[in-house]
C-alpha positions in Angstrom: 6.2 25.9 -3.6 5.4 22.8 -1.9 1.3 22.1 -2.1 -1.1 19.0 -1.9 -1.7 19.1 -5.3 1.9 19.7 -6.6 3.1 16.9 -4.4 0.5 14.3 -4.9 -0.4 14.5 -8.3 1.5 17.1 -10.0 5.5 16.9 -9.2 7.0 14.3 -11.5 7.5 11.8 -9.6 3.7 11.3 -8.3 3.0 11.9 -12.4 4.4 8.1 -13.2 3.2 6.8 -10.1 -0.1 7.2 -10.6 0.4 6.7 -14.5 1.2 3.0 -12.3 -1.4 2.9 -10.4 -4.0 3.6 -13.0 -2.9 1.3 -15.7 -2.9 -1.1 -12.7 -6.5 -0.2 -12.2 -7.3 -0.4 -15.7 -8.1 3.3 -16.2 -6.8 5.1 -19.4 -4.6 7.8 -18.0 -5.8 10.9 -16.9 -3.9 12.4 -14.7 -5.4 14.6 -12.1 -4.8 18.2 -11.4 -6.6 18.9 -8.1 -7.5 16.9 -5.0 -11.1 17.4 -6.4 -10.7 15.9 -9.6 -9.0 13.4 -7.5 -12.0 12.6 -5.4 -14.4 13.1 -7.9 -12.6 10.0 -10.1 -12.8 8.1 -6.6 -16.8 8.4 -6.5 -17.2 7.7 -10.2 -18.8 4.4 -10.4 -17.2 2.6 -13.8 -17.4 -1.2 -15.4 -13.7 -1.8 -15.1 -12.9 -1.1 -11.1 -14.8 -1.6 -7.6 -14.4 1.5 -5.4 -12.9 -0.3 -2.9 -10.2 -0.7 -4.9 -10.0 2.9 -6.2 -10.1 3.9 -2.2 -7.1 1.0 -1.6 -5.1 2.0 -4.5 -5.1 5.3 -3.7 -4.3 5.1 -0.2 -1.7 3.4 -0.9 0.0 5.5 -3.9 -0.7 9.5 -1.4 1.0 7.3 1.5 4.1 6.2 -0.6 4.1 9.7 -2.1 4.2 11.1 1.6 6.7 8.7 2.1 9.2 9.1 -0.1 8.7 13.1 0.1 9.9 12.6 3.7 12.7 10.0 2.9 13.9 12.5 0.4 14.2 15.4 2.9 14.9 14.3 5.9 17.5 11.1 4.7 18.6 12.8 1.2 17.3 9.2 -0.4 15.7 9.4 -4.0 13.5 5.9 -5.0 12.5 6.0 -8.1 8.8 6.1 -9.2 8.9 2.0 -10.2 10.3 0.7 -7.2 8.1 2.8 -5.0 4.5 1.4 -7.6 6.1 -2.1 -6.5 6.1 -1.4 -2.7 2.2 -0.2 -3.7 1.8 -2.8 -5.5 3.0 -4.8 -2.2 1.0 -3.4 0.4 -2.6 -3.9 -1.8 -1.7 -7.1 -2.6 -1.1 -7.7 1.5 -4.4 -5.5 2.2 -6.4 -7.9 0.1 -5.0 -11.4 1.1 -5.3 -10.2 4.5 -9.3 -9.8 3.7 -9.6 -13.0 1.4 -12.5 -14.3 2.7 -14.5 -11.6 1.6 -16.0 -11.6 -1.5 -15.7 -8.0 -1.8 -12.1 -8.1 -1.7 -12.0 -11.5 -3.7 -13.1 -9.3 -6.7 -10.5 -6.6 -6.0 -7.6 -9.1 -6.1 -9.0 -10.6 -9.6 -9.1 -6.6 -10.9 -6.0 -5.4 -9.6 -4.1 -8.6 -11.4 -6.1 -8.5 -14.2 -4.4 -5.9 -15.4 -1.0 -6.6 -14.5 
């Protein structure tokens, strides 16, 4: 049965995306369960990653999720998990130079390559 949890973070496919996404973001994986342990990660303050960039990130990765979910029912089209982290990897890249001028953002473009 098709949930929010099962198809964000728990089907297989979400699993290595956000194994992705995390690594990206410096965070040891841990992979969440729930939409609350979800949220709760994005309110943790840490050392390693601005919350803006938590927020970005995963925007990005529950859109591309939704995405694909739809492209794979409705158009009978499988991506796999990496080439759907580098369209993620696309779109916060774009996010960010579209805001360079801020410093805040400035800082999120020296995290999110930092770990590349």
């Amino acid at each position: 049965m098709e949930d929010r949890d099962h198809l964000f973070l728990r089907c297989p496919t979400s699993e290595v995306i956000w194994a992705c996404v995390l690594r990206r973001l410096g965070a040891h994986h841990h992979s969440f369960h729930t939409w609350t342990a979800m949220m709760d990660w994005l309110s943790l303050k840490d050392s390693r990653t601005i919350t803006l960039l938590k927020r970005l990130a995963s925007q990005a990765t529950i859109y591309n999720i939704w995405t694909e979910r739809n492209r794979r029912i409705h158009d009978n089209v499988i991506t796999p998990p990496a080439m759907i982290f580098k369209t993620i990897d696309r779109s916060i890249r774009d996010v960010i130079l579209g805001k360079r001028n801020n410093s805040n953002f400035r800082k999120a473009m020296e995290l999110w390559l930092s770990y590349e």
